[in-house]
N, C-alpha and C positions, 0 to 999 in steps of 0.2 A: 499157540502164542501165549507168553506168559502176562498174566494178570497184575494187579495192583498186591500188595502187603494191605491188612484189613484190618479192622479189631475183630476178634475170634464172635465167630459167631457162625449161623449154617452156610450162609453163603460169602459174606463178609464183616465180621464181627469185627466189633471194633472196643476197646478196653472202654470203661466205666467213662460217662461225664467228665469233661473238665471240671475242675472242683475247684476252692477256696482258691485265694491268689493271696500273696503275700505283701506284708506291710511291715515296714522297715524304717529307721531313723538311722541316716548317715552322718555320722559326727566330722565335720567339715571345719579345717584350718581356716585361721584367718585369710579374707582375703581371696579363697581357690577362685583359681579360674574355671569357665565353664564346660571345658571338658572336664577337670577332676571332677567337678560334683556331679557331672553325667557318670563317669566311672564308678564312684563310689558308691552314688545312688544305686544304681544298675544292681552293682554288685551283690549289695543288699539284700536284694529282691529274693534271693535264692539264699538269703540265711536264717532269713526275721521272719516272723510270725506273724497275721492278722489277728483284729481283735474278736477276743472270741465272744463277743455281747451279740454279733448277727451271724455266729456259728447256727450251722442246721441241721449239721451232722457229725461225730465226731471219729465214724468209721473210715477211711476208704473204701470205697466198691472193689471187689478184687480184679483181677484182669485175667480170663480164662485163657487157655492153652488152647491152640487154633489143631484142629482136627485135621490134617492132611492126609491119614491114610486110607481115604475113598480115592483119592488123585493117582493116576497114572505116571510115574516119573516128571513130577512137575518143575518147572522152572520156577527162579524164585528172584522174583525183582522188587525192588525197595527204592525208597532216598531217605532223607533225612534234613528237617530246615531250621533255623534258628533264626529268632529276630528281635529286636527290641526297638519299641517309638518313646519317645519321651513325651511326656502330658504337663500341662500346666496344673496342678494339683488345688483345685478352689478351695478345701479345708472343710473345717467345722460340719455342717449337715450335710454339707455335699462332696466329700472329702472324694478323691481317687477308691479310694479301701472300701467307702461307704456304698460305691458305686459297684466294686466290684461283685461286690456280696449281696447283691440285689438278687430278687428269686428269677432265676433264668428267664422268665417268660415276661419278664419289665424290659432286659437287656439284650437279647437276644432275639433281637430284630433288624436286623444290619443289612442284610440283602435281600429285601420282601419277594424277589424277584425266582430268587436259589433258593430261601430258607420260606419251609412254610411249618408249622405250629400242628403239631398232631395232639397234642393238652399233657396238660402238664411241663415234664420236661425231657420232653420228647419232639424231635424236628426233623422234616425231611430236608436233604439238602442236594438239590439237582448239581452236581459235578460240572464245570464247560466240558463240552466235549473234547475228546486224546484222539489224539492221530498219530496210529501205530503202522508206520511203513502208508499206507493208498489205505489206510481200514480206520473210518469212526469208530472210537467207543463212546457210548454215553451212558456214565456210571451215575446212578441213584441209590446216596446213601441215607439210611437212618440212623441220626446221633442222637445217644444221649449226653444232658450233661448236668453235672454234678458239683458239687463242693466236696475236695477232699479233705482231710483234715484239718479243718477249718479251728483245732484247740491248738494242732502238734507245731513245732518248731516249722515247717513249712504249708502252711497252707495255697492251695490254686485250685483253678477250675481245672477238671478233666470234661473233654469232649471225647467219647467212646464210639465208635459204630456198631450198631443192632444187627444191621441186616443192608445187605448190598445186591441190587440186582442190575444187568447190564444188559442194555440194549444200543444202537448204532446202524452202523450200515446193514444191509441184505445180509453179506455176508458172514457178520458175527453174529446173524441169527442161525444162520444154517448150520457155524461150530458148532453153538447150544457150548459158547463161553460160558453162561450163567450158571451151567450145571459144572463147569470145570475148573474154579475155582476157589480158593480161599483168599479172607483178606485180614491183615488186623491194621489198624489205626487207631493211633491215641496222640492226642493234642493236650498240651499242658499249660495255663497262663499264670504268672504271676504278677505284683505289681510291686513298689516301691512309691513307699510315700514320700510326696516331695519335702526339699529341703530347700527353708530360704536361702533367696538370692538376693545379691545385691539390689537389687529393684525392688524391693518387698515381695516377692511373686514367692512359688514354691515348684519345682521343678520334680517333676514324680516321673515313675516312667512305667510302661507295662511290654514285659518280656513270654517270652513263649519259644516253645519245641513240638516239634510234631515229628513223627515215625510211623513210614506207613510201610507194609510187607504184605506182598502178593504173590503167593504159590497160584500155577494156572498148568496146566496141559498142556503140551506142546502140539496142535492138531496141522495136518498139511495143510499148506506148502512150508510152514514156519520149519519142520520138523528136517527140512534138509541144511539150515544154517547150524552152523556150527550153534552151542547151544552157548559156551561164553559169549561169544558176538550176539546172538540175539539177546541174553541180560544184561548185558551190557549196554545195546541200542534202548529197550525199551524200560529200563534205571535210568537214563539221561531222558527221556521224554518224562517220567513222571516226576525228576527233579526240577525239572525245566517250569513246567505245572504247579509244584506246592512251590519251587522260590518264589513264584508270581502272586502265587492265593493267598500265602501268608504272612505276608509284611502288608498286605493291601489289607485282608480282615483284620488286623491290629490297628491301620489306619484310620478303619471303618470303625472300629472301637473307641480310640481316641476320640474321633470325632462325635460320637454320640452322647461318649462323658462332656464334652466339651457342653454340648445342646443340653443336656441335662443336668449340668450343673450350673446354668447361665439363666434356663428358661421354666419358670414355676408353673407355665400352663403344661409345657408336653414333661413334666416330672409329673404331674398329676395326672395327667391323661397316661404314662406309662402306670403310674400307680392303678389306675384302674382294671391292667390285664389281669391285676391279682384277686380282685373281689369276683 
């Protein structure tokens, strides 16, 4: 049965950290309504550049070529997600931009539950469990994440996976899954600074992509389905999966800028992850 797309790595790699996010000024007509400055804002996001005063790095991490030739004629299943929330952009000290570029281990606490903190910037992150055909998988990945280009024309976070190992039902122990596939995944976020609005407010927004591909083995009984039909089946289970994870994680994001831009004790108290 074919596996998840992974960031390259021994068992599930996944490309560099999310990195740098971007920050952008949309020049806005008299007047726009608030979809255009949704549009334009957005747009933005993916041309402008963040500032580079809280740059940290100014390489990208490279993204390694995922190793498939230990794999038995594997299958190769993927999706592909896209989303963007819009954020009320508080400015000045606490800006969206300012937020974004915080050292991972301030912001980077969204699901205490899934994500737990291995130091530095480095996190485990329990997968919900996939239901492929009557069969659990429960995948556990390691991300890192990064600031990429945090001087260049687009800076964002990269979230990378290290290493992937998968457990579930009985029966995906007895495959010995874990030895039979590859995976890569890379997650990419950026931001746009908000732009006044008629209300005095500033309307920012934060966008993101993720890509994940999963080479796996094809082991019995899987092995007697036609092998289109089963990429196909188990492509729509894991798009099914990141459509859901990743418009909620940007949710969970927004919402935290929101709390830490609003509340001076838990800005301090995240400040403290870093001493």
């Amino acid at each position: 049965m074919p596996t998840m797309h992974a960031a390259p790595s021994a068992k599930c790699s996944l490309p560099s950290r999310a990195a740098g996010l971007l920050r952008a000024r949309a020049s806005v007509p008299a007047s726009p309504s608030h979809e255009q400055r949704r549009v334009r804002l957005c747009a933005s996001a993916s041309q402008q550049g963040a500032p580079a005063a809280l740059a940290t790095s100014t390489q990208p991490p490279s993204v390694p070529e995922v190793d498939i030739s230990a794999l038995r004629s594997p299958a190769k299943i993927g999706c592909k997600s896209k989303s963007t929330i819009e954020v009320h952009d508080q400015g000045g000290d606490v800006s969206l931009a300012t937020y974004m570029q915080l050292p991972v281990e301030q912001y980077f606490v969204l699901e205490p539950g899934m994500i737990t903190s291995l130091g530095g910037n480095l996190f485990r992150f329990q997968v919900p469990s996939l239901k492929f055909f009557n069969l659990r998988i429960d995948p556990v990945v390691e991300v890192m994440v990064d600031l990429v280009d945090p001087e260049g024309p687009r800076p964002r976070v990269r979230l990378a996976a290290t290493k992937c190992e998968i457990g579930g039902s009985p029966a995906i122990e007895r495959m010995g899954l874990d030895r039979r596939f590859r995976m890569r995944m890379v997650t990419e976020m950026g931001w746009s600074e908000g732009v006044a609005g008629e209300d005095g407010g500033a309307l920012g927004c934060i966008d993101g992509s993720s890509k994940l591909d999963v080479w796996c083995e094809v082991v019995p009984p899987f092995n007697a389905m036609p092998r289109r039909a089963l990429e196909s089946t188990c492509s729509a289970v894991l798009r099914a999966t990141v459509g859901q994870m990743f418009p909620a994680f940007l949710r969970n994001l927004a919402a935290d800028y929101r709390r830490w831009a609003t509340d001076a004790d838990y800005r301090a108290e995240r400040a403290r992850n870093t001493l």
